[in-house]
C-alpha positions as a printed Julia matrix, in Angstrom:
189×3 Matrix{Float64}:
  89.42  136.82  114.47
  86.41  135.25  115.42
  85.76  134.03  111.7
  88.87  132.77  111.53
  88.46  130.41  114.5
  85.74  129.01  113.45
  86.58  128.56  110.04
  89.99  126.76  111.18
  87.99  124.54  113.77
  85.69  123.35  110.86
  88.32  121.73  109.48
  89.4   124.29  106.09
  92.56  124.77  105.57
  94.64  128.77  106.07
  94.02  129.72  102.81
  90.25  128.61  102.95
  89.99  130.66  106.41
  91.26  133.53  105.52
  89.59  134.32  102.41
  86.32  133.78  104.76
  87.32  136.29  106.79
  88.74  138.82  104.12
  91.98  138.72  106.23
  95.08  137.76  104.6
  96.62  134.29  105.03
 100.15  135.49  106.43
  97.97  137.38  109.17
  96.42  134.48  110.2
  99.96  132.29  110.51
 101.07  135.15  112.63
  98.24  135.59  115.22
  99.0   131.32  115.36
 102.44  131.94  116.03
 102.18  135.34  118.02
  99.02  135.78  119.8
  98.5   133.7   122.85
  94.82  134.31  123.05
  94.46  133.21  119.37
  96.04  129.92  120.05
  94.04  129.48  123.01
  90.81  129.92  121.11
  91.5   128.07  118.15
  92.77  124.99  120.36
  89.5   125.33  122.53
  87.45  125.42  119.7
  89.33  122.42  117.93
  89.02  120.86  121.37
  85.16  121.11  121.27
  85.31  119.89  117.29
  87.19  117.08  118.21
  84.35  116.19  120.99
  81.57  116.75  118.65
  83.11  113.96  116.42
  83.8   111.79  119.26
  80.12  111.75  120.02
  79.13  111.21  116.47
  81.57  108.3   116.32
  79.96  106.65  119.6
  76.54  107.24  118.11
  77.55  105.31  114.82
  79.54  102.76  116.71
  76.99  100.19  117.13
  76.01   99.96  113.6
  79.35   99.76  112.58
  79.67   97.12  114.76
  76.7    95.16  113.07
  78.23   95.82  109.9
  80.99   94.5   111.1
  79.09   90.98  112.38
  77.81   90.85  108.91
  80.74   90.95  107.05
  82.26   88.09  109.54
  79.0    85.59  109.25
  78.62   85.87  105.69
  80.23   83.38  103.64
  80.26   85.07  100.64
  82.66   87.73  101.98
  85.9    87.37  100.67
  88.48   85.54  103.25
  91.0    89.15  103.37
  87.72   91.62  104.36
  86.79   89.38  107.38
  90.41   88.76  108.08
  89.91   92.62  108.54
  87.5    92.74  110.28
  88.42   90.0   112.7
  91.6    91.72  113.21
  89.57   95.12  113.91
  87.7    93.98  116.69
  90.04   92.3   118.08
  92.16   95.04  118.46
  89.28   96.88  119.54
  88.38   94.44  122.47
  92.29   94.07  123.59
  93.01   97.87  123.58
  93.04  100.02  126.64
  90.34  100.28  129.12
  88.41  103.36  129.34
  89.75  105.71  132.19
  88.3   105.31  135.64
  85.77  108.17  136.73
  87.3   111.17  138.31
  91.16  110.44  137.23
  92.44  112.49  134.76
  93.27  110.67  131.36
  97.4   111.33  130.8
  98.31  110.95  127.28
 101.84  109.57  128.36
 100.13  106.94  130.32
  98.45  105.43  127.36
 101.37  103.78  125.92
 102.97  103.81  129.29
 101.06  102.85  132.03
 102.42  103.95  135.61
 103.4   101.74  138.25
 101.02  100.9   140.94
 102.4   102.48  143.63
 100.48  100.39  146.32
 102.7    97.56  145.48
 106.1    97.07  146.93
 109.0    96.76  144.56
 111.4    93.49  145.48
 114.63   94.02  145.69
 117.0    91.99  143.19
 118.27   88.83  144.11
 122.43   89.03  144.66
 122.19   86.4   141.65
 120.88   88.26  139.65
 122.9    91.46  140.34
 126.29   89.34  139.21
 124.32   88.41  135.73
 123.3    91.72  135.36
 124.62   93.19  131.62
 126.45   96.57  131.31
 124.27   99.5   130.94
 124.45  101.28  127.95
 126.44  104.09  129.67
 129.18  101.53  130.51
 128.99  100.17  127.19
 129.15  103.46  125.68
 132.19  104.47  127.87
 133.56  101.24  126.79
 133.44  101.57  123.16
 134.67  105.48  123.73
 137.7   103.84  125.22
 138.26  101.28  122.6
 137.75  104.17  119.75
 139.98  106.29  121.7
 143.13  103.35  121.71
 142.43  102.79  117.65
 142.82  106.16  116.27
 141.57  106.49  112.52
 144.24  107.06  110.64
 143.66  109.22  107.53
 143.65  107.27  103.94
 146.62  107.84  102.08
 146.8   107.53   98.36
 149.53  105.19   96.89
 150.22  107.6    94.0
 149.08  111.05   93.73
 146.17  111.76   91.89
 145.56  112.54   88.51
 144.11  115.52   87.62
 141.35  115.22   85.1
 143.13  117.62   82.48
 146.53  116.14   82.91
 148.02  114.38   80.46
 147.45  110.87   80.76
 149.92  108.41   82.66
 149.4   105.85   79.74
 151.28  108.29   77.31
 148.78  108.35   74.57
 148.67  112.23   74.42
 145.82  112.95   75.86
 143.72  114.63   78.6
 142.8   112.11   81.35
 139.31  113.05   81.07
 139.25  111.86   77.57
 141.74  109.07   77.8
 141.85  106.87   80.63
 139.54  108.33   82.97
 136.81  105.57   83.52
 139.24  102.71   82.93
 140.68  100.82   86.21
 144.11  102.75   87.39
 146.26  100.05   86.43
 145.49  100.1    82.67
 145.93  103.7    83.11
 149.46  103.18   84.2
Protein backbone atom coordinates (compact mmCIF):
# COMPACT_ATOMS: atom_id res chain seq x y z
CA UNK A 1 0.00 0.00 0.00
CA UNK A 2 2.86 1.90 0.80
CA UNK A 3 4.10 1.82 -2.96
CA UNK A 4 1.08 2.84 -4.01
CA UNK A 5 1.07 6.07 -1.98
CA UNK A 6 3.95 7.13 -3.02
CA UNK A 7 3.65 6.38 -6.47
CA UNK A 8 0.15 8.34 -6.53
CA UNK A 9 1.77 11.37 -4.58
CA UNK A 10 4.52 11.58 -7.33
CA UNK A 11 2.17 12.57 -9.56
CA UNK A 12 1.56 8.97 -12.00
CA UNK A 13 -1.50 8.25 -12.81
CA UNK A 14 -3.71 4.58 -11.31
CA UNK A 15 -2.61 2.62 -13.92
CA UNK A 16 1.11 3.83 -13.60
CA UNK A 17 0.80 3.07 -9.65
CA UNK A 18 -0.38 0.03 -9.70
CA UNK A 19 1.73 -1.71 -12.08
CA UNK A 20 4.61 -0.30 -9.58
CA UNK A 21 3.27 -2.01 -7.00
CA UNK A 22 2.22 -5.34 -8.85
CA UNK A 23 -1.31 -4.64 -7.40
CA UNK A 24 -4.10 -4.39 -9.71
CA UNK A 25 -5.62 -1.03 -10.71
CA UNK A 26 -9.34 -1.80 -9.54
CA UNK A 27 -7.65 -2.59 -6.02
CA UNK A 28 -6.21 0.54 -5.81
CA UNK A 29 -9.71 2.59 -6.79
CA UNK A 30 -11.20 0.58 -4.02
CA UNK A 31 -8.80 1.12 -1.04
CA UNK A 32 -9.48 5.16 -2.47
CA UNK A 33 -13.00 4.69 -2.16
CA UNK A 34 -13.12 2.17 0.88
CA UNK A 35 -10.27 2.45 3.16
CA UNK A 36 -10.19 5.46 5.36
CA UNK A 37 -6.60 5.07 6.32
CA UNK A 38 -5.66 4.88 2.58
CA UNK A 39 -7.25 8.15 1.87
CA UNK A 40 -5.72 9.63 4.76
CA UNK A 41 -2.24 8.68 3.64
CA UNK A 42 -2.44 9.41 0.16
CA UNK A 43 -3.97 13.00 0.98
CA UNK A 44 -1.07 13.52 3.61
CA UNK A 45 1.39 12.55 1.32
CA UNK A 46 -0.15 14.72 -1.63
CA UNK A 47 -0.33 17.35 1.09
CA UNK A 48 3.49 17.21 1.66
CA UNK A 49 3.98 17.02 -2.46
CA UNK A 50 2.04 19.91 -2.85
CA UNK A 51 4.44 21.77 -0.13
CA UNK A 52 7.53 20.55 -1.69
CA UNK A 53 6.40 22.37 -4.94
CA UNK A 54 5.33 25.35 -3.14
CA UNK A 55 8.85 25.76 -1.89
CA UNK A 56 10.39 25.12 -5.22
CA UNK A 57 8.06 27.72 -6.71
CA UNK A 58 9.19 30.43 -3.98
CA UNK A 59 12.78 29.48 -4.64
CA UNK A 60 12.32 30.16 -8.51
CA UNK A 61 10.11 33.13 -7.91
CA UNK A 62 12.62 35.78 -8.00
CA UNK A 63 14.14 34.84 -11.22
CA UNK A 64 11.00 34.58 -12.73
CA UNK A 65 10.40 37.78 -11.65
CA UNK A 66 13.64 39.15 -13.43
CA UNK A 67 12.60 37.41 -16.38
CA UNK A 68 9.71 38.97 -16.13
CA UNK A 69 11.47 42.77 -15.84
CA UNK A 70 13.26 41.77 -18.91
CA UNK A 71 10.65 40.96 -21.05
CA UNK A 72 8.82 44.44 -19.93
CA UNK A 73 12.15 46.80 -20.55
CA UNK A 74 13.05 45.36 -23.71
CA UNK A 75 11.83 46.96 -26.70
CA UNK A 76 12.22 44.36 -28.92
CA UNK A 77 9.60 42.23 -27.13
CA UNK A 78 6.60 42.01 -28.96
CA UNK A 79 3.69 44.52 -27.57
CA UNK A 80 1.11 41.09 -26.62
CA UNK A 81 4.15 39.20 -24.38
CA UNK A 82 4.65 42.35 -22.18
CA UNK A 83 0.98 43.05 -22.29
CA UNK A 84 1.33 39.59 -20.48
CA UNK A 85 3.44 40.14 -18.46
CA UNK A 86 2.21 43.51 -17.28
CA UNK A 87 -1.04 41.95 -16.70
CA UNK A 88 0.79 39.05 -14.60
CA UNK A 89 2.24 41.13 -12.12
CA UNK A 90 -0.25 43.10 -11.75
CA UNK A 91 -2.46 40.57 -10.79
CA UNK A 92 0.18 39.30 -8.73
CA UNK A 93 0.67 42.61 -6.69
CA UNK A 94 -3.35 43.21 -6.37
CA UNK A 95 -4.14 39.60 -5.20
CA UNK A 96 -4.68 38.61 -1.64
CA UNK A 97 -2.40 39.29 1.16
CA UNK A 98 -0.59 36.53 2.69
CA UNK A 99 -2.40 35.23 5.93
CA UNK A 100 -1.48 36.81 9.22
CA UNK A 101 0.80 34.56 11.58
CA UNK A 102 -1.02 32.23 13.83
CA UNK A 103 -4.65 32.43 12.00
CA UNK A 104 -5.59 29.63 10.20
CA UNK A 105 -5.85 30.17 6.30
CA UNK A 106 -9.86 29.22 5.38
CA UNK A 107 -10.21 28.37 1.84
CA UNK A 108 -13.83 29.91 1.85
CA UNK A 109 -12.39 33.10 3.04
CA UNK A 110 -10.25 33.58 0.04
CA UNK A 111 -12.88 34.55 -2.29
CA UNK A 112 -14.98 35.61 0.61
CA UNK A 113 -13.49 37.49 3.11
CA UNK A 114 -15.40 37.62 6.61
CA UNK A 115 -16.72 40.55 8.17
CA UNK A 116 -14.77 42.33 10.74
CA UNK A 117 -16.57 41.70 13.57
CA UNK A 118 -15.04 44.64 15.65
CA UNK A 119 -17.06 46.94 13.59
CA UNK A 120 -20.62 47.79 14.25
CA UNK A 121 -23.12 47.19 11.51
CA UNK A 122 -25.57 50.49 10.90
CA UNK A 123 -28.80 49.96 10.79
CA UNK A 124 -30.72 50.95 7.43
CA UNK A 125 -32.05 54.19 7.02
CA UNK A 126 -36.25 54.05 6.97
CA UNK A 127 -35.50 55.53 3.32
CA UNK A 128 -33.93 53.15 2.29
CA UNK A 129 -36.11 50.30 3.71
CA UNK A 130 -39.23 51.81 1.43
CA UNK A 131 -36.74 51.58 -1.82
CA UNK A 132 -35.74 48.37 -0.89
CA UNK A 133 -36.50 45.69 -4.08
CA UNK A 134 -38.33 42.34 -3.50
CA UNK A 135 -36.19 39.53 -2.53
CA UNK A 136 -35.94 36.84 -4.73
CA UNK A 137 -38.23 34.71 -2.48
CA UNK A 138 -41.01 37.31 -2.98
CA UNK A 139 -40.29 37.48 -6.49
CA UNK A 140 -40.28 33.88 -6.81
CA UNK A 141 -43.64 33.56 -4.90
CA UNK A 142 -44.76 36.20 -7.20
CA UNK A 143 -44.10 34.66 -10.44
CA UNK A 144 -45.48 31.14 -8.78
CA UNK A 145 -48.67 33.09 -8.40
CA UNK A 146 -48.77 34.60 -11.78
CA UNK A 147 -47.89 30.93 -13.38
CA UNK A 148 -50.44 29.52 -11.19
CA UNK A 149 -53.49 32.19 -12.64
CA UNK A 150 -52.16 31.38 -16.50
CA UNK A 151 -52.41 27.73 -16.71
CA UNK A 152 -50.61 26.19 -19.90
CA UNK A 153 -52.97 24.93 -21.85
CA UNK A 154 -51.96 21.88 -23.92
CA UNK A 155 -51.37 22.51 -27.92
CA UNK A 156 -54.02 21.25 -29.90
CA UNK A 157 -53.63 20.28 -33.49
CA UNK A 158 -56.06 21.90 -36.06
CA UNK A 159 -56.35 18.64 -38.04
CA UNK A 160 -55.25 15.34 -36.95
CA UNK A 161 -52.11 14.15 -37.98
CA UNK A 162 -51.00 12.30 -40.77
CA UNK A 163 -49.50 9.24 -40.37
CA UNK A 164 -46.38 8.76 -42.40
CA UNK A 165 -47.79 5.57 -44.30
CA UNK A 166 -51.18 7.00 -44.91
CA UNK A 167 -52.24 7.78 -48.00
CA UNK A 168 -51.65 11.21 -48.82
CA UNK A 169 -54.33 14.08 -48.26
CA UNK A 170 -53.32 15.52 -51.75
CA UNK A 171 -54.86 12.34 -53.47
CA UNK A 172 -51.97 11.45 -55.62
CA UNK A 173 -51.92 7.75 -54.44
CA UNK A 174 -49.33 7.65 -52.43
CA UNK A 175 -47.71 7.06 -48.99
CA UNK A 176 -47.18 10.39 -47.15
CA UNK A 177 -43.70 9.52 -46.57
CA UNK A 178 -43.09 9.47 -50.21
CA UNK A 179 -45.52 12.08 -51.32
CA UNK A 180 -46.02 15.10 -49.44
CA UNK A 181 -44.12 14.59 -46.42
CA UNK A 182 -41.46 17.47 -46.44
CA UNK A 183 -43.71 19.88 -48.31
CA UNK A 184 -45.59 22.72 -46.12
CA UNK A 185 -49.20 21.18 -44.89
CA UNK A 186 -51.13 23.33 -47.02
CA UNK A 187 -49.79 22.05 -50.38
CA UNK A 188 -50.36 18.79 -48.82
CA UNK A 189 -54.01 19.53 -48.52
Amino acid sequence: MLQVIDALSSGVNLTQAAAAAGVHRNTIANWRRNSPEFQQALADAQSDLAFMFRERAEDLAGLAFDSLREILTDPKSSPSVRLKAATFILQTALGQAPPKAGKPLIFNNLFNPPLDSNLPVPPPAPEQEAEKEPSLAQECTTANRHNDAQKQQPYRRPEPKIGRNQPCPCGSGKKYKRCCLGKPLTAAA
